[in-house]
C-alpha positions in Angstrom: 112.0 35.1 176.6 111.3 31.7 178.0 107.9 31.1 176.7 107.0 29.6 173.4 103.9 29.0 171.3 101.1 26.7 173.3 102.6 27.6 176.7 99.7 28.1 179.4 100.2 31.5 181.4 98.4 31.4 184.8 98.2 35.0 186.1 96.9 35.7 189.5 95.3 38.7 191.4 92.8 40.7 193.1 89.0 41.5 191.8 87.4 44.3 193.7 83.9 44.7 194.3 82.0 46.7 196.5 78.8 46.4 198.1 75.4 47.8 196.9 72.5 46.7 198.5 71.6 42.7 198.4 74.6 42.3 195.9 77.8 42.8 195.1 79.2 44.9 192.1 82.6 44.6 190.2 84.6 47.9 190.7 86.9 48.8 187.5 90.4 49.5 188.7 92.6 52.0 187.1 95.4 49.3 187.3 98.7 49.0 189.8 101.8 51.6 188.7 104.3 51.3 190.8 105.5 54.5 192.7 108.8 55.8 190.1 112.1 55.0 191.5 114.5 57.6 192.5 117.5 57.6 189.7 120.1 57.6 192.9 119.8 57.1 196.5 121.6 60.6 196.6 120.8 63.9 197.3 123.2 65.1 194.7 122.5 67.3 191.8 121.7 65.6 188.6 123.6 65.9 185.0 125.9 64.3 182.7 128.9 65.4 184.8 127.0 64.1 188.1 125.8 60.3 186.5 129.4 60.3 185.0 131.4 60.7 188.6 128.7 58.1 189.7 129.2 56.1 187.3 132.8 56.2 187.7 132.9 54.9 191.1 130.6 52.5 190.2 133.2 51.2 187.5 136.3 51.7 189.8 135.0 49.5 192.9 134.2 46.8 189.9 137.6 46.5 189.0 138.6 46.3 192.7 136.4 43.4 194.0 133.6 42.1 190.9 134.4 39.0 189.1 134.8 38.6 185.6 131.4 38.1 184.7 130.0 41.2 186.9 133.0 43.2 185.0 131.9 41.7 181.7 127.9 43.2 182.6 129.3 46.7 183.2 131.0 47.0 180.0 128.0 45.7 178.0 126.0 48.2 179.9 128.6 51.0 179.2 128.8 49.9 175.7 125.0 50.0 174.9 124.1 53.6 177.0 126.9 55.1 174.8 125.5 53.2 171.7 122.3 54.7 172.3 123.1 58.4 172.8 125.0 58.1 169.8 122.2 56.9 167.7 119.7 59.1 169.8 122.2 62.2 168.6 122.0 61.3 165.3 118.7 60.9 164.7 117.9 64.2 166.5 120.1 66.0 163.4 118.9 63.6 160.6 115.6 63.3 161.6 113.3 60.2 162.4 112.5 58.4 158.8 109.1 57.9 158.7 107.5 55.2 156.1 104.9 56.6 154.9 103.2 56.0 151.2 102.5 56.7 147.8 102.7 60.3 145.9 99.4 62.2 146.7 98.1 59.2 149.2 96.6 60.3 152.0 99.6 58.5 154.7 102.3 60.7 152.8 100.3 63.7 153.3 99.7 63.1 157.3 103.6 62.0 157.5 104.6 65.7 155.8 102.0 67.5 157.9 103.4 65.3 160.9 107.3 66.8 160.3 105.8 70.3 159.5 104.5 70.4 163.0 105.9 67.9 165.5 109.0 69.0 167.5 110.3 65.6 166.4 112.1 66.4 163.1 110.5 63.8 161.0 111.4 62.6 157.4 108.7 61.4 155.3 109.5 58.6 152.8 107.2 57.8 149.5 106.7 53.7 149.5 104.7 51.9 148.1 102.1 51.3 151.1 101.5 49.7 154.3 103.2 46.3 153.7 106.6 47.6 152.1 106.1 50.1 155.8 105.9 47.1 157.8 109.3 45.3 156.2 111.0 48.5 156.3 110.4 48.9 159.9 111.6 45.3 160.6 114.4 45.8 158.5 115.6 48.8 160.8 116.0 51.1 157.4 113.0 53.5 159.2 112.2 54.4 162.9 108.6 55.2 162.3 106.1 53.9 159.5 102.3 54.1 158.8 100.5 50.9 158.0 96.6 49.6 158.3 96.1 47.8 161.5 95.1 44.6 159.3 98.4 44.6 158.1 99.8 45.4 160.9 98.6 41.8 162.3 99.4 40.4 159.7 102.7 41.0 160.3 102.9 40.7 163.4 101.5 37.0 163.6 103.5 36.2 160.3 101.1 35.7 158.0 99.6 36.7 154.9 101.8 38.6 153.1 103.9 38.3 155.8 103.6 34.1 156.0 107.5 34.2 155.2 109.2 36.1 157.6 108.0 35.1 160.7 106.0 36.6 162.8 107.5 40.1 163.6 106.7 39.9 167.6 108.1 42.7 168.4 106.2 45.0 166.5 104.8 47.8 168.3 102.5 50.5 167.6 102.3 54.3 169.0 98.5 54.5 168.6 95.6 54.3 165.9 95.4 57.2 164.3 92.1 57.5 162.6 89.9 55.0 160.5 90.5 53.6 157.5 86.7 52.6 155.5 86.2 49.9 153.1 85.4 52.1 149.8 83.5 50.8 146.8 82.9 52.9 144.1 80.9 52.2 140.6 79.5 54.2 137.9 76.1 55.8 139.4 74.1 54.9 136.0 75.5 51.3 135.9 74.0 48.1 136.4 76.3 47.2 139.7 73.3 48.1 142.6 75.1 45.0 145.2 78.6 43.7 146.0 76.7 40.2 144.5 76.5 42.3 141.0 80.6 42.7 140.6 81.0 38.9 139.9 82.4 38.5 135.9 83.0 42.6 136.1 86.5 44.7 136.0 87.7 45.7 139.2 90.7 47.5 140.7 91.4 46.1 144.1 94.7 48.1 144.6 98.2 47.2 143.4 100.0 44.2 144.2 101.9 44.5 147.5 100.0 47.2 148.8 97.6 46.4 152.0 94.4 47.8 151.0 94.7 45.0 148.0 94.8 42.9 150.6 91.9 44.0 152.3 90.2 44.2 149.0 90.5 40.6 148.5 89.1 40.1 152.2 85.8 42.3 151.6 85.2 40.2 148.7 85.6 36.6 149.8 83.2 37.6 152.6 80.9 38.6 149.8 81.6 35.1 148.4 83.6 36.7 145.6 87.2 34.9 145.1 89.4 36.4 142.7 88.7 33.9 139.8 85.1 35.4 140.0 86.0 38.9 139.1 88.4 40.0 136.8 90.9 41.9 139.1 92.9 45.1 137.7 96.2 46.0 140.0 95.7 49.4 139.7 96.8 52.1 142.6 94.2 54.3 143.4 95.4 57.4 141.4 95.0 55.3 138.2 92.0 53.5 139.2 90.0 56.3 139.8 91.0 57.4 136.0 90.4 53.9 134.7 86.6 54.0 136.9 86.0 57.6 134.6 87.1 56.5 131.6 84.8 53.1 131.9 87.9 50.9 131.7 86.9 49.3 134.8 83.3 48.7 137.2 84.0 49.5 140.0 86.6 49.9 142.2 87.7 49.2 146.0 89.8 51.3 148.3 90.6 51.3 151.8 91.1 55.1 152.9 90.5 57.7 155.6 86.9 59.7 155.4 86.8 62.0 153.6 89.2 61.5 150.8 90.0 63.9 148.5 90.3 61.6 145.3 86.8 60.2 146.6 85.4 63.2 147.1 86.0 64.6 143.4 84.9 61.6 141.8 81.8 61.6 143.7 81.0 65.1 142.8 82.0 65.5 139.1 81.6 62.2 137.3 78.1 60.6 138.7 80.2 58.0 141.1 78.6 56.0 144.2 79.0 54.4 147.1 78.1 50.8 147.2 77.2 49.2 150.5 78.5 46.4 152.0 76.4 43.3 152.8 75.1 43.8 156.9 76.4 38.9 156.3 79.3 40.5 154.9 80.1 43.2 157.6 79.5 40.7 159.8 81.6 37.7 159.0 84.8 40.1 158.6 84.2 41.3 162.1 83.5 38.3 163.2 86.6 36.1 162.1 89.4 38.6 161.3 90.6 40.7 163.9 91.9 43.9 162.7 88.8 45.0 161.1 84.9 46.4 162.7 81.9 48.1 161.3 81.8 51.4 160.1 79.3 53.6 158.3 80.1 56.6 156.1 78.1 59.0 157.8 74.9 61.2 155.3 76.8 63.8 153.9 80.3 62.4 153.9 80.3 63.4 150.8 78.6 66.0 148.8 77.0 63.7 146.5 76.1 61.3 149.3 72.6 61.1 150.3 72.2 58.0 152.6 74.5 56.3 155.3 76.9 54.0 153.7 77.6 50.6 155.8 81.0 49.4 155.6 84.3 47.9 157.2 86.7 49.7 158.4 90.5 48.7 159.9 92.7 51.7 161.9 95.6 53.5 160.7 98.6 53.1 162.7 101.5 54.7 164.0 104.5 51.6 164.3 107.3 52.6 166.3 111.1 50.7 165.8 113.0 48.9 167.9 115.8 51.3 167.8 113.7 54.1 169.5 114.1 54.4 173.1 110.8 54.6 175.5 112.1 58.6 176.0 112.0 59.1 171.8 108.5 57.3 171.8 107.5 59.5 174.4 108.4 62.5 172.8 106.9 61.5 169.3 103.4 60.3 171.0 103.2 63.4 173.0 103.9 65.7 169.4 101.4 63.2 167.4 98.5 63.3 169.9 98.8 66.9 171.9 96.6 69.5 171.2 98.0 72.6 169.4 99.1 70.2 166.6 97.0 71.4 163.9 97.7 68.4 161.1 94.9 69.5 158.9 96.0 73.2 158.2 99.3 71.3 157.8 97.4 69.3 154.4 96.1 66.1 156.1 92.5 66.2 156.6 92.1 62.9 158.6 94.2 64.8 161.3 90.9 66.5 163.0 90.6 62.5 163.7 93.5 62.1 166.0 93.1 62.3 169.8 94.2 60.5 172.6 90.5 59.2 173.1 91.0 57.6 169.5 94.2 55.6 170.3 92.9 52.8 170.8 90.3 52.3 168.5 90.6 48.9 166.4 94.1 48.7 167.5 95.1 45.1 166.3 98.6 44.5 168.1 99.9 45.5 171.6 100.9 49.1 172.3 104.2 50.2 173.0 104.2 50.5 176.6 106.0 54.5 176.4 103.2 55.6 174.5 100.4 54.0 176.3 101.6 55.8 179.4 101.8 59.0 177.9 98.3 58.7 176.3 97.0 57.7 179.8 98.3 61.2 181.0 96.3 63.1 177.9 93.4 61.2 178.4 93.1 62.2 181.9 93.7 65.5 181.8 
């Protein structure tokens, strides 16, 4: 709590090598966990009734011989362990909101196929995206949310969207979930054949507040396309992709999991393609905002889709509140990533995608330390 912005942290330790021949090679430790502490120093049985009596005589040899201030840490102690089953009890019987997104959007589909088969009762919310997830969650209004990892950091290091708030250190996330590729689409007998071909045209980059609008915006300024160089529709995917058929606009620009459904259609029915992003483009994203790394949509993708497509991509995430306790993230981590949790029969077809292996992929901000020991324990199994 003591350190601020600048501060210089000098951590020491060990390096362990061992040796091979003439030289000596770094060995990769699995890290130091301390051996888990006993709950008492008793044999006694455990439960409610048993930490209660213990409790007790902890509290009645306080009011014998503490001082005031020891007396005035056991109540704030006692005060926030029953504040906490309280709000643990309530959110087993109302459920955990989850934030997750728009009608029909790919996030809302993977929260409802998330509460149709985790043991954690979840309750998916429709928002409007990733950055009205992320102020929800700070807010304390939900206990879980979805957002792109780009957004995520955003938030996290306060700025972009998020320039006014702050910096929301305390964000953590559960894991990645799956990735989330830069999609451009334009009509397949148009004159658009580059990312350098969309300057004067009509293009939807998303509506305003949502995050992939604000990746949009990214992918095109590394394409040396600002916003006064296009003429920019705020349209939502859903009407986008109506506007893209109808020729109201040229192209447009989506961040989403592979393969998306709306993608998908459009691509087969109504002689749609993928544009490719610049290898300088791809590139300078990567490069200078963190968040983000290369992807390709593989050959066949998509049924239409005859070649590798080379994008960006950024990682969906799982954020977890600050109101959850490390046993809760536990719990939800454990339902999210364990096998037996069939998300795509549940409707979500990016849920083959999530594994334990994948929870770290592009992850932007630090991981909530519950859930990174839990994944640890799938991963080695």
């Amino acid at each position: 709590g003591g350190n601020k912005a600048g501060d210089i942290i000098r951590a020491h330790g060990t390096a362990l090598y061992r040796r091979e021949g003439d030289s000596w090679v770094a060995v990769a430790a699995g890290g130091y966990r301390p051996a888990e502490a006993p709950a008492y120093a008793t044999n006694a049985t455990q439960g409610p009734t048993a930490i209660l009596d213990a409790m007790r005589k902890v509290v009645d040899a306080a009011q014998q011989s503490a001082s005031p201030a020891e007396q005035a840490v056991i109540q704030q102690e006692l005060q926030a362990a029953y504040a906490t089953i309280q709000a643990r009890r309530a959110r087993l019987d109302a459920g955990y909101a989850i934030a997750a997104g728009a009608e029909h959007g790919q996030y809302l589909r993977l929260a409802q196929a998330m509460a149709a088969t985790s043991k954690v009762r979840a309750v998916p919310l429709v928002t409007h995206g990733g950055e009205e997830n992320l102020r929800l969650l700070r807010d304390g209004r939900v206990s879980l949310a979805l957002a792109q990892g780009d957004a995520a950091l955003d938030a996290y290091e306060g700025k972009g969207a998020f320039a006014e708030s702050g910096p929301y250190s305390a964000l953590r996330a559960i894991g990645s979930l799956y990735p989330e590729a830069v999609h451009v689409l334009v009509s397949a007998r148009g004159p658009v054949r580059a990312m350098a071909d969309l300057r004067g045209k009509r293009v939807a980059i998303g509506a305003r507040g949502s995050a992939s609008r604000t990746t949009a915006v990214r992918v095109l300024q590394a394409h040396g396309l600002a916003l006064p160089d296009i003429v920019p529709q705020d349209l939502d995917i859903g009407d986008a992709l109506v506007a893209l058929r109808a020729n109201a606009v040229d192209a447009v620009v989506q961040i989403i999991g592979v393969p998306a459904d709306s993608v998908r259609d459009m691509l087969a029915d109504d002689g749609i393609r993928l544009l490719p992003l610049n290898k300088a483009g791809i590139d300078a994203l990567a490069a200078t905002q963190r968040g983000y790394f290369p992807y390709t949509i593989v050959k066949g993708a998509y049924s239409e889709q005859d070649e590798p497509v080379p994008t960006i991509a950024t990682a969906a995430v799982l954020l977890a509140g600050a109101d959850l306790s490390d046993t809760e993230v536990g719990n939800v981590t454990r339902d999210v990533y364990g096998k037996g949790n069939d998300l795509a029969a549940r409707g979500s077809a990016q849920g083959v995608q999530i594994a334990p292996e994948n929870a770290r992929q592009g992850l932007p901000i630090p991981q909530h330390l519950a859930a990174a020991k839990v994944l640890d324990g799938m991963a080695g199994r």
